[in-house]
C-alpha positions in Angstrom: 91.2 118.4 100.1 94.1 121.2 100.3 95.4 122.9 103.3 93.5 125.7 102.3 90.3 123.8 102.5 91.4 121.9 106.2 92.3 125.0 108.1 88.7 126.4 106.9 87.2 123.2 108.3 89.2 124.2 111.3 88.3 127.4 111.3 84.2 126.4 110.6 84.7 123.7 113.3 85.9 126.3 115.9 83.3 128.1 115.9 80.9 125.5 115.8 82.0 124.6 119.0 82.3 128.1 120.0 79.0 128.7 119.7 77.9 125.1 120.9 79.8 125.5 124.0 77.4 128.6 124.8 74.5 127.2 124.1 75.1 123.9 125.6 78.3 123.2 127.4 77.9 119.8 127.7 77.8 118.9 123.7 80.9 120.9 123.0 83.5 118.2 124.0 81.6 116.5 121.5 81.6 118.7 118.9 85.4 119.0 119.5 85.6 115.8 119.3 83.9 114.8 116.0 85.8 117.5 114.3 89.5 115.7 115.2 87.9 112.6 113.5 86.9 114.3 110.6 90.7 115.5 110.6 92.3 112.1 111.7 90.1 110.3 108.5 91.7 112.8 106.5 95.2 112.7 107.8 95.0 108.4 107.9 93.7 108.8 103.7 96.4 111.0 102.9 99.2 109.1 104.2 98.7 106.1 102.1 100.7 107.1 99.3 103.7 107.7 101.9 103.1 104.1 103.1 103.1 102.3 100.2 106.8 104.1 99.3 107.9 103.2 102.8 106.7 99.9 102.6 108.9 99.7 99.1 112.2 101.7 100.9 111.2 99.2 104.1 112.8 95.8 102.1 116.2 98.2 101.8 116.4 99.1 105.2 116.1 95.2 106.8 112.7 96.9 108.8 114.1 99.4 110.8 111.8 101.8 108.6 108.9 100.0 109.5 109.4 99.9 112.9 110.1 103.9 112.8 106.7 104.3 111.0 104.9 102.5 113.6 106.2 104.3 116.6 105.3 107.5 114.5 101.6 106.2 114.4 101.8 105.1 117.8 103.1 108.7 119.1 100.5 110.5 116.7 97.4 108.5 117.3 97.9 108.7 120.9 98.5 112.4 120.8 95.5 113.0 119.0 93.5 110.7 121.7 95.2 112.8 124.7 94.6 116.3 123.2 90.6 114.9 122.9 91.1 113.7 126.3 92.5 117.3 127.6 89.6 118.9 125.9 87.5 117.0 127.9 88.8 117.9 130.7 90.5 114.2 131.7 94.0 115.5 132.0 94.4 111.8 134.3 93.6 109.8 131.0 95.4 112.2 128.8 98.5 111.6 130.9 98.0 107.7 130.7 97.6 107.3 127.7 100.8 108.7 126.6 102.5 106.9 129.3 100.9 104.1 127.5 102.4 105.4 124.3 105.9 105.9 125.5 105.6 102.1 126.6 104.7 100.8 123.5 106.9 102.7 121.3 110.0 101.5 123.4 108.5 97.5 123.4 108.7 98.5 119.3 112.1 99.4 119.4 113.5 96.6 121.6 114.2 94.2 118.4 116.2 97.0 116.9 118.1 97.8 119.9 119.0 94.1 120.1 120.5 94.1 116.6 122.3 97.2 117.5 123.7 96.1 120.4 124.8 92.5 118.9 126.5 94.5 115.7 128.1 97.0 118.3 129.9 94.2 119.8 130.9 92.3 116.6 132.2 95.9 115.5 134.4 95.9 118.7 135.7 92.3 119.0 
């Protein structure tokens, strides 16, 4: 699938709910809903070609790569989860789960911060 074809499925899923959300306001956080799946199944088959070279470039880089591509995943996935969230009108979970987010993308990083600090100070004394 192109771009051309996935901002169509946008555009064909907007009005779905559109039109949903007049006849039945209750199905359309739904409908919302199962369209950002169909679009996060997409996005998760794309990327597998991208993994696979990081995971090659990742040996290179002693796994601060890896570590990068995680807390993107981390920071997208729960994005994705917070805008469904918003749309359903649970700004209080939206909010906690990117809280949640920002938590586990600094655990993450705590290891690499570590080594950083320890070279720092073999750099200065």
């Amino acid at each position: 699938m192109n771009i051309f074809a996935l901002c169509g499925l946008a555009l064909i899923s907007l009005l779905a709910t559109a039109v949903i959300r007049e006849l039945r306001p209750s199905l359309a956080p739904f409908c919302a809903a199962a369209a950002g799946l169909v679009f996060f199944g997409y996005v998760l088959k794309s990327v597998s070609p991208i993994i696979e070279f990081i995971k090659k470039m990742d040996s290179l880089a002693a796994g601060g790569i890896s570590v990068m591509i995680k807390a993107l995943g981390i920071a997208l996935f729960s994005q994705i989860t917070a805008e469904i969230c918003k749309d359903c009108g649970e700004t209080v979970f939206a909010s906690r789960v990117e809280l949640m987010a920002k938590i586990n993308i600094l655990l993450l990083a705590l290891p690499l911060i570590k080594d950083i600090i320890i070279i720092a100070g073999e750099l200065a004394g």
